[in-house]
N, C-alpha and C positions, 0 to 999 in steps of 0.2 A: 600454302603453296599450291601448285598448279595439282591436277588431276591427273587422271589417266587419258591421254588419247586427246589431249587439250585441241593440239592443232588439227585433226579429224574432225573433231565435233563444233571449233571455230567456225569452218570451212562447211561442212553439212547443215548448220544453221544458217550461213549464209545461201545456202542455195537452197533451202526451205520458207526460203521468204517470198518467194515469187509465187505471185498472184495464177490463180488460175488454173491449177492443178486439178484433175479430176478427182469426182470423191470416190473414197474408198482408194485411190492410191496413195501407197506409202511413201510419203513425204522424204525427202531430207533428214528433215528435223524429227519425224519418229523413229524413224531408222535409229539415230543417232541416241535419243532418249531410249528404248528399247537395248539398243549395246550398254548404254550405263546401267540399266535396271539391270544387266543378265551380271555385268559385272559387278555390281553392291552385291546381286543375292552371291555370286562365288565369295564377295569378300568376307559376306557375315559369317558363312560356312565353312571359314577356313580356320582350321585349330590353329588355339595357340602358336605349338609346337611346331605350324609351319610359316611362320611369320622370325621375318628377320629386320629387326630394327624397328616393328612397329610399320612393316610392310609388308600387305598382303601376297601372297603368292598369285602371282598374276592369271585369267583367264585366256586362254591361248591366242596371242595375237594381238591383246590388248599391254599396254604398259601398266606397270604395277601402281597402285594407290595407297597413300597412305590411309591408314584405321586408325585415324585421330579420333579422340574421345575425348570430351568438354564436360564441364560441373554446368551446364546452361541446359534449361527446357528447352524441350523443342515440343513440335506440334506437328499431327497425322492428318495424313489427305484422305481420303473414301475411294471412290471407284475406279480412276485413274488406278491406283495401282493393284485393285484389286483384277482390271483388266489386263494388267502386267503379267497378274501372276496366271490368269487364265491361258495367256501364250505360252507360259512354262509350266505350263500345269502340275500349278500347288495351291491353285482354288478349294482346293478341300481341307485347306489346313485351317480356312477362316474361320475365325471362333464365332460359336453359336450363341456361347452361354453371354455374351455383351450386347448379344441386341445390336441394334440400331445406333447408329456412332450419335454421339451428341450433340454434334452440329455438321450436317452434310455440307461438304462441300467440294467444289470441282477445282481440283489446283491445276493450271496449266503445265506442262513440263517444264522442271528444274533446267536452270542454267547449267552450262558446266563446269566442271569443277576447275575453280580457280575463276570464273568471270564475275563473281561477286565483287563489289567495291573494297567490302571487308578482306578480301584476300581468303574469306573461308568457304571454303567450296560444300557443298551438299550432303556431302557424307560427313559434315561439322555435327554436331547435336548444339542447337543454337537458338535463343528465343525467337520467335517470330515478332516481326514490330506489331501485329495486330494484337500478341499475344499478352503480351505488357505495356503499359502506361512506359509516355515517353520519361519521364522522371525514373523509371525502373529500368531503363533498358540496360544502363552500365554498370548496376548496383553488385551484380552477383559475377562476372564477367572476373573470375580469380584462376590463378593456374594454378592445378593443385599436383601436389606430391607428397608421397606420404599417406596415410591416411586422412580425409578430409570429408566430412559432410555439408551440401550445401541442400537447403530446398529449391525443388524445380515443382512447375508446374504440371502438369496434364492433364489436357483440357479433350481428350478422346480416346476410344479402346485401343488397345494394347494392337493396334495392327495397323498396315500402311507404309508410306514412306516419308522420310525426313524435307522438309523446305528448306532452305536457306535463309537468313537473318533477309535479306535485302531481292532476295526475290518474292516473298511475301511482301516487301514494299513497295515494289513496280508492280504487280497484282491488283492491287486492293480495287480496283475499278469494277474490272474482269469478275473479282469475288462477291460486289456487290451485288453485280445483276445477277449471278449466278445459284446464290444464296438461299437455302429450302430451311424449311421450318426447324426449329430448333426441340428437338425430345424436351419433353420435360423433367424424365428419370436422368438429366446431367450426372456422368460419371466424373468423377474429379479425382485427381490422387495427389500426395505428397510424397516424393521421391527424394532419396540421399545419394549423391556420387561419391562414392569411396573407395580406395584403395585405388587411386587411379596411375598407374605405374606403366613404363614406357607405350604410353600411350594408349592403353585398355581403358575402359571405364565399366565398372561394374555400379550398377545400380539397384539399393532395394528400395521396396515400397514401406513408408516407414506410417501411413497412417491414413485413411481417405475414406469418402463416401460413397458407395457403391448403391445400386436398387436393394430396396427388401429385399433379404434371403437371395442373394446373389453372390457368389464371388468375383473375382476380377478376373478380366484376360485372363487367356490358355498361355501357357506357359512354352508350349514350344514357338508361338507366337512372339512372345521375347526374347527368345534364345536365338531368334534371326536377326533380332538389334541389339545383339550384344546384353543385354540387362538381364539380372539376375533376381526373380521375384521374390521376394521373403515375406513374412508376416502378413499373407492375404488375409483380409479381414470378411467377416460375413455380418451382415447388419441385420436386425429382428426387423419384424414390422412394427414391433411397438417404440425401438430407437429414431425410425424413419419418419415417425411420426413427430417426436420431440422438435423434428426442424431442427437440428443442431451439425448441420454436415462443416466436418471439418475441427471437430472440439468432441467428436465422440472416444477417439482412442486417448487422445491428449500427449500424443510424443513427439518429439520434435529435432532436430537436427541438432547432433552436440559432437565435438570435439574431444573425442576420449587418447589418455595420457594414456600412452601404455611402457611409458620409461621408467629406473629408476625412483621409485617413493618410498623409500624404508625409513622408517625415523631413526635416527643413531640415536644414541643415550640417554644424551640432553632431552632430545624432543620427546624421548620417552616419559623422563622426569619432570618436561614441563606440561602434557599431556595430564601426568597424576595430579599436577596442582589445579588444574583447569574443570580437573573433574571432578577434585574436591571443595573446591570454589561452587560450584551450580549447586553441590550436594548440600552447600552449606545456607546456600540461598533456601533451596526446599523445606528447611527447618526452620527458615523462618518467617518465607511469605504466605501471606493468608489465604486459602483456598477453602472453598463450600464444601460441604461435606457429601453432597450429589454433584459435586463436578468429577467430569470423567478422568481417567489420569490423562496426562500431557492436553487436556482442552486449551484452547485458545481462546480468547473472547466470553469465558465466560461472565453471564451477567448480574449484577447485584439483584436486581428484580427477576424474578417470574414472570407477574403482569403487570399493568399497571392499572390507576381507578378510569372508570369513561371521564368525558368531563361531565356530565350529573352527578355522578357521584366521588370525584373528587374528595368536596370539601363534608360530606355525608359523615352520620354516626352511627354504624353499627354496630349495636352491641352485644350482637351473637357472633362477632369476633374479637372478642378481647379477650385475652387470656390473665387472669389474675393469679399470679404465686406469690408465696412467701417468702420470695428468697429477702437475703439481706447482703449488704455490702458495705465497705470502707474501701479508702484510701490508704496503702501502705508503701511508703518510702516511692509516692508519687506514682503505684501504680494500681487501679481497682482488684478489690478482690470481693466476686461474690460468693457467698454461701445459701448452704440450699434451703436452711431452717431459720428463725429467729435466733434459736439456740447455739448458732452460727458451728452446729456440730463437724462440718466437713466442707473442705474448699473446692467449689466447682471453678472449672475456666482457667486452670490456673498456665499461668506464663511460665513456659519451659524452658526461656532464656531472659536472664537476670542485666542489668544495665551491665556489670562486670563482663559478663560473656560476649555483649554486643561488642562493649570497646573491644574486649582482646581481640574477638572476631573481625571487628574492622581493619585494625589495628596489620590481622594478618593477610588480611586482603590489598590492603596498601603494599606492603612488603612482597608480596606476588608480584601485581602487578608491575612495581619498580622495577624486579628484577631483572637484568640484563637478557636471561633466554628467554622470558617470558614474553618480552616487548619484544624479541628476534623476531621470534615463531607467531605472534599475533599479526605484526607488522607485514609476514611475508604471506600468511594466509588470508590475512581481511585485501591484498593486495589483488591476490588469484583467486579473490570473492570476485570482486570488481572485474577482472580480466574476464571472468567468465560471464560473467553477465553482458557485458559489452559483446562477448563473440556469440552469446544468443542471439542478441535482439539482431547482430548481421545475417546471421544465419536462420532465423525466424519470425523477424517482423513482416513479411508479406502475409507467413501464416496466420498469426496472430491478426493482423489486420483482417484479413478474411472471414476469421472464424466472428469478429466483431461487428462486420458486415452483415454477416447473416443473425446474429441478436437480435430478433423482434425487438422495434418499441424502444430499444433503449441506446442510449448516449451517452453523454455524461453529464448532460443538461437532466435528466430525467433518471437518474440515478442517487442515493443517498448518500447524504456527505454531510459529516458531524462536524459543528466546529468543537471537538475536544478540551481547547481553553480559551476562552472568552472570561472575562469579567462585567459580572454585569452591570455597574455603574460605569461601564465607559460603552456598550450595547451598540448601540443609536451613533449615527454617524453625526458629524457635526453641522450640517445641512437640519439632519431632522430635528438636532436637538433648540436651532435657532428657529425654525419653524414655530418648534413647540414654548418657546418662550415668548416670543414675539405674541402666539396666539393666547397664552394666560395675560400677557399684558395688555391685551384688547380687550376680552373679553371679562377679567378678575383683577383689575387692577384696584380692588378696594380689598381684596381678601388679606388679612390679618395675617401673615406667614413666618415670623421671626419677633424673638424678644433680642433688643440690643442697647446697649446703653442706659440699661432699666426701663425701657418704656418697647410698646408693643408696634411695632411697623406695616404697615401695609404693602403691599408687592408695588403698589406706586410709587410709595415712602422709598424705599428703600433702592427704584431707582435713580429717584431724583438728588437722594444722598450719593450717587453716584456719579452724577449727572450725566445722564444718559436718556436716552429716550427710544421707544419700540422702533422708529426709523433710524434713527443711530446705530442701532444693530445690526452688524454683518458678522460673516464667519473669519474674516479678521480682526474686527472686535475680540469674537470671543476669544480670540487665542488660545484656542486647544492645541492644533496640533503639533507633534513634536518635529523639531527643527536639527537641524547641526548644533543646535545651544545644548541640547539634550546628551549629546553622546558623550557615554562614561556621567554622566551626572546622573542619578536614578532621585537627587532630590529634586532637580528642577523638574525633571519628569513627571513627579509624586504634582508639582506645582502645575502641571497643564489642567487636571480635574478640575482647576477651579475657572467656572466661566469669566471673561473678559480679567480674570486673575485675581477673585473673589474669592474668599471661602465664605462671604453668606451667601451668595449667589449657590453652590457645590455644598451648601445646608438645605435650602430651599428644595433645588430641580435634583437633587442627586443621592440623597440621603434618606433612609425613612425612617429614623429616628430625631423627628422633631417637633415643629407646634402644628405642621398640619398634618401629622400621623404618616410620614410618606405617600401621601396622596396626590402631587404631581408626578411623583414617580412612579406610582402606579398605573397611572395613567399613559405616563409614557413606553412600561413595559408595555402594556397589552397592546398600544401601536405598534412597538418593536415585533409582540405575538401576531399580530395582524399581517405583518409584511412577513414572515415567514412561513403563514400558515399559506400566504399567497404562491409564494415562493413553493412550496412543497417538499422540496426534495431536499431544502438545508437544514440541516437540525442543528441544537446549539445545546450546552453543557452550561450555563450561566453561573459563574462564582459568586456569591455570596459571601460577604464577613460575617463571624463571629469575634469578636476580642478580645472576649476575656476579662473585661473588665467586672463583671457581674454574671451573677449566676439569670436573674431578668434578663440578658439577651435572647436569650432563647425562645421565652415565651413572647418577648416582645415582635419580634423576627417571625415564629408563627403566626401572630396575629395580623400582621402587616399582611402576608401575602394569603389567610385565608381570608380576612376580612374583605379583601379587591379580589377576591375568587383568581387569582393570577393564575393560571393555569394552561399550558396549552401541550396538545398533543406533540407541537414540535420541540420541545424543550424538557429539559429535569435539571434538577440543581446539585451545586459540589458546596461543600463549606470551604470556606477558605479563614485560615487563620494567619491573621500576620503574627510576625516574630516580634513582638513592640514591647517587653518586659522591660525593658531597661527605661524606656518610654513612662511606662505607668508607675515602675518601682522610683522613678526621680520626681511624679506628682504624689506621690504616696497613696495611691490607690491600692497598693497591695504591699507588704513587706516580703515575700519569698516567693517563691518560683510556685512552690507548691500549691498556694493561692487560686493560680491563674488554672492550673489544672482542675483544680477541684471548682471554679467558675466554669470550664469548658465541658467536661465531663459527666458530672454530678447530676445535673439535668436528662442526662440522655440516660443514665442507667435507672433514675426515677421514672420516669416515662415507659421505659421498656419493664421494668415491675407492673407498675399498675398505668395503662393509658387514661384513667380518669384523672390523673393528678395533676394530667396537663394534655388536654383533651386536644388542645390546637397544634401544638405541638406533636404529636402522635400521628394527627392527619396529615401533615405538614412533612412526617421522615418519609411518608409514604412515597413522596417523588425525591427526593434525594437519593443521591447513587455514591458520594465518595466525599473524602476528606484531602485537601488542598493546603498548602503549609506555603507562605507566601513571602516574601521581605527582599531589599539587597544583596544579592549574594557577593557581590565584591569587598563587604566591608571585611578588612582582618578579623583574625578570631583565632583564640588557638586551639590548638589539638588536641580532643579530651585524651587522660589517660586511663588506664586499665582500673584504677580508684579514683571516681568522682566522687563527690559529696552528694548526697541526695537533692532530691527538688525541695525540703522543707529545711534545709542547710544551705541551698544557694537564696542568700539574703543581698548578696554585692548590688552594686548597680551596671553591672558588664551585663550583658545579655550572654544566657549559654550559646556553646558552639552549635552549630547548624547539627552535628549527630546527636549531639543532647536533646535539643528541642526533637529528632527523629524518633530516638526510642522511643522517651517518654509517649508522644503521639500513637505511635508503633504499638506499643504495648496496650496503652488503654483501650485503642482501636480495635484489637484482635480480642482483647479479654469480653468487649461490649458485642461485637459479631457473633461472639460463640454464642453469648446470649442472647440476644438476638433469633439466632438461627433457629436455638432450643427452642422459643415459642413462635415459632414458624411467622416471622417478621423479615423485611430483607434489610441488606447487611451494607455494612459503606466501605468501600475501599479506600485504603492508601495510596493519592495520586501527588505527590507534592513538587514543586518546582525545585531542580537541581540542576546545574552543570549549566546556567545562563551567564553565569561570572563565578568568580573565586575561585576554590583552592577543590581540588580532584576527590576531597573527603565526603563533600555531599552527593556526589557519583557514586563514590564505594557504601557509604549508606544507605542511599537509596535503592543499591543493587542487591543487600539484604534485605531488605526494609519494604521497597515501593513495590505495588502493585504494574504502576507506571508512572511514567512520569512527566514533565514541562520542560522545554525546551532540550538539554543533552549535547550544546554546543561544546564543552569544554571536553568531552569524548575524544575530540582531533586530539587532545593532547596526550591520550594515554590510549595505544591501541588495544593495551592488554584488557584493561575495563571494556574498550570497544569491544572488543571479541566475545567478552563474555557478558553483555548485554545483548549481543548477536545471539550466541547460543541460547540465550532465554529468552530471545524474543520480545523484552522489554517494550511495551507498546511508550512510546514518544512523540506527542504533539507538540513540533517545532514551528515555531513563527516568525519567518526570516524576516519579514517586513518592520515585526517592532523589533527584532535584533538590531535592523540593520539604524535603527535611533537609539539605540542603549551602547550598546556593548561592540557589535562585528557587522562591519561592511556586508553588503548582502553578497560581491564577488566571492567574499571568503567564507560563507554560508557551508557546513559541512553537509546539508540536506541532500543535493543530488550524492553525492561521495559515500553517503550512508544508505542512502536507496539502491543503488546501485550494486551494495554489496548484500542487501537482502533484511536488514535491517526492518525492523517492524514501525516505519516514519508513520508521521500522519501532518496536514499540515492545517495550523488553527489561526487564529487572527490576532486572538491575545488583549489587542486595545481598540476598537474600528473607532473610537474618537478621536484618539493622539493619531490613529495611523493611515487610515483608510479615507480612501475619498466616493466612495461609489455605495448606493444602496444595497447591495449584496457582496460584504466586505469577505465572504468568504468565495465566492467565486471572483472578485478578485486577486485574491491572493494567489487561489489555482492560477489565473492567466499570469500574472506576472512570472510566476515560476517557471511554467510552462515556456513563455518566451524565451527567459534568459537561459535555464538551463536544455529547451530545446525537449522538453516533455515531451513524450506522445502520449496518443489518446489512450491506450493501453495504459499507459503510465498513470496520468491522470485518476483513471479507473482504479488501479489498485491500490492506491495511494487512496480514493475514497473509501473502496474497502478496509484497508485501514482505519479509518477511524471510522467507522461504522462499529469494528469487533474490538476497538478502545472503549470504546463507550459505554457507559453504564446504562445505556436503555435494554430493555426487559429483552427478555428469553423467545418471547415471540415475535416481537418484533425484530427482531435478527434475521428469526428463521424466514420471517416475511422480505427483509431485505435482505440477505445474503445466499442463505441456500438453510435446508430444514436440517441439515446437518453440519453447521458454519463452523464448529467446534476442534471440526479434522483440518488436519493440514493438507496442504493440495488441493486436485481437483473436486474431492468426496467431500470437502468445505466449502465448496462455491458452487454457483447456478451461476452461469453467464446471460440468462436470460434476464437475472435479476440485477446482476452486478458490473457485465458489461466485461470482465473480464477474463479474459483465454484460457480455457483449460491450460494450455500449452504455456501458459507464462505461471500458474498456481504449480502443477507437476517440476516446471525447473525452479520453484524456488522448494519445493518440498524434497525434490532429491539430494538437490547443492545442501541445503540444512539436516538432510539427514547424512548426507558424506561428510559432513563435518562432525556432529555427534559421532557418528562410526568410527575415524578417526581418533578422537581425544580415547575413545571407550578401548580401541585397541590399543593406542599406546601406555594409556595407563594398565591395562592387563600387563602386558609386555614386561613394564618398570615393576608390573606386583610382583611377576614372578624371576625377574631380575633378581630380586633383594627378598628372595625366599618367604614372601607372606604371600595370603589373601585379602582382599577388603571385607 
């Protein structure tokens, strides 16, 4: 609305436009600015108490004005009103301790109030257009009531007076020429407007950059514009130096509930189950015995070899003991003597305890308050995340700004699940055949039909020829034929629809020892080492068919020195018992274990027994459990039969195959750890399709885990995958060819609520079309769900602290103490991402723990016990 004195000061401008005036007399127009100045300083000076409606009591002779107060920055002029104040002499109030304004400059006299376009007259608090990007100007523009925090900017000391949104736009010419050097000690602050009520606005300083050893503005200085200074921060010189202005305190604008939260009964009782659900995971997932309590990311490795010594034999580290070991009822037991006197490593939960434990985990989760209370708090995850990023993506954006060097081009990012026979995109992979059938097309590479073929043989048995080849020949990628079919999918591996073709280029168990695929890793190694900043997790089979997989699989990959700084490998085991139990390969389940295992606790006794093998665990980081998840299966019960009793040709249920895994896996790390070797984790693919069992499994079971789509369908498991953090490499791309449309992708939906995502590739043969299938993936996601680069970032850090690469290499890519949650776990210089976005996901996760912790106390002493 209008101002005080509108038609005066119309009228006095109009007759201060005439040319020609002598100088040194007072104009029209200063006269008129001079009466507004006397009136703002009566109006900031007027208490409360004497204000009626949010209207100042008036200076005598002028009309009253409204003390409207805005959630918008505004921005301070310099001398202009410092010679204001010299006419009224309160030039000695000007603060000493700020120095020199940040950027001088001569604002002409403010319009009066009410001749702006916007209708907001001067004594508005209001962005300036100079002051933000046009894209910003409307963004934060909210009326608030209530309690409300928004960030504002301040880009000058605490003293001056106010401009108008739109007379800073009619300026800008005037400002140009008038323009003096700019400080380079820039004062910068982040401000909150809150409690803004009939019309007051009180404002604190919630976090900012000031010079070495400096505090900010004098405070009587802002008691004359209304603002209320709080948490003045004082910066070292050694902070000032870090170059991190804007990420030093890391707090940020949030919206605090101060209503009604008591949890009645229920929420109390579901609270207890919630907390004895995490407690129950505790006992049983695998953790180092020097990892810190609550670490995050901690890694399998230490260090790792340089590549000279890799594939090396030393043997002033091998450690030789006598332990000994069997298999019992499918699961290892070592002991520490020949004499098998005493059982070390021993597993403190029995197949029995898993099921019942599953079993009560299922029955949780279904329950009616359980799903309530998950459902309504993973909701006001979400809600609250969304009213951050309104309320501090400029910050966040800023503090990213000033990140030396780094982006998210130049920042590390793991593909967490990749398999590595499908590596190589389908471009590269026809490159690479075309060029063996140039250059080798007499090399002897497959026995078929009882006679031995050469790579020309075999593809004129085809009838094919090296120009015939294109990448719709080959028919890799996966189509619309694919989705819900994981058999026709399994059918893309094979080139032009071959499986000798996917013997030859794709397999390294065969008659040329995998040496085209050798060959074509270390091209794949080549473009990543190119690439720099993408690291990759490459899956590997084992099957189980034989206990020689293992050595045979070491040999392959020391013999081609396959090696590269940017990669480490996972074993992946298919679920294919049924598969081998119907060629009779093996008659009982237990077989396939004693195939799988056997080998790795020989090796870990004595590394000379399988020397290749030994050098070879050295880059491995984890164990990977792999197959159809959609096929039926039923639900084990609380009495299974053992793995040397299941002889049927059913393949066990997906928690069967888990224990057993589970257990061998944790009994093999302890020992392991004992002789100071490093250890493999539990990562296996759960919740891509089927039934919600192999979620609640793997949420006792898994270290982390592959994909986690089927989470939509149970909030209660969502939740308490949330609370633990469960690191998850989802890959919406191959989802959206298997299983789920990429629209109904739960990834942004899970990110959002705080969720430990990560995002991987999974297949770049069937899926991806571009040489860097993992920064592909980011950009599509990024499109469709409207990522920012913040996002981006953290979502890379995630799988940085998924990942099984070493202890140092973390601290080199994340911060030297990645381990902490929040900001004391990250370096923005390394990671790119805002303190202010690590702090609110560490409080939002620690209010939630808080939460369950108290209402289960509550429910304890409800029902007269203790825990």
């Amino acid at each position: 609305g209008a101002g005080a004195g509108e038609a005066d000061m119309d009228a006095a401008s109009a007759a201060g436009s005439s040319v020609g005036a002598e100088p040194g007399t007072p104009t029209a127009h200063s006269v008129a600015r001079n009466q507004w100045i006397q009136q703002r300083y009566a109006q900031d000076h007027t208490l409360p108490s004497q204000r009626h409606g949010g209207m100042a009591m008036p200076v005598e002779g002028m009309a009253p004005t409204p003390t409207k107060g805005a959630n918008m920055g505004f921005e301070l002029a310099d001398d202009d009103f410092a010679d204001a104040e010299a006419e009224m002499g309160d030039i000695g109030n000007r603060s000493e301790t700020t120095g020199k304004l940040c950027k001088a400059r001569r604002v002409p006299p403010p319009a009066p109030p009410g001749s702006c376009t916007g209708g907001r007259g001067p004594g508005v608090l209001g962005y300036s257009n100079q002051t933000r990007p046009t894209s910003e100007r409307s963004s934060n523009s909210l009326e608030h009531r209530g309690k409300t925090e928004v960030a504002l900017d301040v880009r000058s000391a605490m003293h001056g007076h106010l401009i108008g949104e739109d007379n800073a736009a009619d300026e800008t010419e005037q400002e140009e020429e008038e323009e003096e050097v700019v400080d380079e000690s820039d004062v910068q602050m982040l401000v909150r407007a809150e409690n803004v009520e009939d019309g007051e606005a009180v404002i604190s300083a919630d976090g900012m950059a000031c010079r070495p050893d400096q505090s900010y503005g004098p405070a009587d200085r802002a008691n004359r514009l209304g603002i209320e200074m709080v948490n003045l921060c004082t910066i070292s010189p050694a902070d000032a130096e870090e170059n991190k202005p804007g990420d030093i305190h890391h707090t940020y604008a949030k919206l605090e509930h101060t209503g009604h939260n008591e949890l009645n009964t229920e929420g109390q009782e579901v609270c207890e189950l919630i907390q004895e659900a995490l407690e129950l995971r505790n006992q049983y997932v695998f953790t180092r015995s020097n990892q810190p309590p609550g670490a995050h990311g901690w890694p399998t490795l230490q260090t790792r070899p340089d590549p000279e010594e890799a594939f090396g034999w030393d043997d002033d580290n091998l450690v030789l003991t006598p332990h000994e070991f069997e298999m019992v009822d499918g699961v290892m037991v070592v002991y520490d003597t020949p004499q098998r006197a005493s059982q070390m490593f021993k597993v403190h939960k029995t197949a029995t305890d898993f099921f019942r434990d599953m079993l009560w985990i299922l029955k949780v989760v279904a329950s009616g308050p359980v799903k309530t209370m998950s459902h309504h708090r993973l909701l006001l995850l979400e809600q609250k995340f969304n009213l951050h990023v309104m309320l501090n993506a400029d910050h966040e954006f800023l503090a990213q700004k000033t990140a030396p060097h780094r982006d998210f081009y130049n920042i590390r990012k793991v593909d967490t699940h990749v398999h590595h026979s499908a590596c190589m995109n389908q471009k590269h992979l026809l490159r690479f055949i075309k060029s063996k059938l140039r250059k080798e097309p007499d090399e002897v590479v497959i026995y078929r039909d009882g006679k031995y073929l050469t790579l020309k043989e075999v593809f004129e048995s085809l009838n094919l020829t090296g120009y015939d080849l294109n990448v719709d020949t080959l028919d890799m990628h996966a189509d619309k034929n694919t989705f819900h079919r994981f058999d026709k999918f399994n059918l893309k591996y094979n080139p032009c629809g071959q499986s000798r073709l996917r013997e030859i280029f794709i397999k390294q168990d065969n008659l040329i020892h995998g040496r085209f695929l050798a060959e074509l890793t270390k091209e794949v190694f080549s473009d990543l080492e190119n690439t720099k900043f993408s690291l990759t997790e490459y899956r590997i089979s084992i099957y189980g068919r034989k206990r020689e997989e293992w050595d045979g699989l070491a040999a392959w990959i020391c013999n081609n020195s396959l090696y590269s700084k940017q990669n480490v490998w996972l074993i992946q085991i298919p679920r294919l018992y049924q598969v081998y139990k119907k060629q009779g390969t093996m008659n009982n389940f237990q077989e396939m274990l004693d195939n799988i295992f056997i080998p790795l606790f020989e090796v870990t006794k004595d590394p000379t027994s399988h020397p290749q093998l030994h050098t070879f665990l050295k880059q491995v980081v984890g164990f990977d459990m792999v197959d159809d998840e959609s096929r039926p299966e039923r639900r084990p019960t609380k009495h299974m039969c053992t793995p040397k009793e299941w002889d049927t040709f059913h393949n066990p249920a997906y928690a069967y195959w888990a224990y057993y895994m589970w257990a061998n896996i944790h009994v093999l790390n302890k020992f392991r750890e004992s002789k100071g070797y490093n250890v493999l984790y539990f990562r296996p693919h759960a919740g891509e399709a089927g039934d919600i069992d192999h979620l609640a499994s793997a949420f006792l079971l898994a270290n982390n885990i592959a994909h986690g789509n089927n989470l939509r369908k149970s909030p209660g498991l969502q939740y308490l995958f949330y609370l633990s953090q469960i690191g998850m490499a989802m890959s919406p791309l191959s989802n959206n060819s298997l299983f789920l449309d990429y629209h109904k992708n739960p990834f942004p939906t899970f990110f959002s609520r705080g969720m430990n995502v990560s995002l991987s590739t999974d297949d770049p043969l069937q899926i991806h079309l571009t040489k860097e299938p993992l920064v592909e993936e980011y950009s599509i996601a990024a499109q469709v769900w409207k990522l920012t680069a913040c996002d981006l970032c953290e979502i890379a850090r995630n799988s940085v602290l998924q990942s099984g690469y070493p202890h140092d290499s973390k601290q080199h890519w994340v911060s030297d103490t990645y381990w902490k949650l929040g900001p004391e776990g990250n370096d923005i210089k390394k990671t790119n991402v805002p303190g202010v976005r690590m702090q609110f996901r560490k409080d939002i996760l620690n209010g939630e723990l808080k939460l369950i912790e108290e209402g289960a106390m509550k429910w304890q002493n409800r029902q007269g016990r203790r825990r």
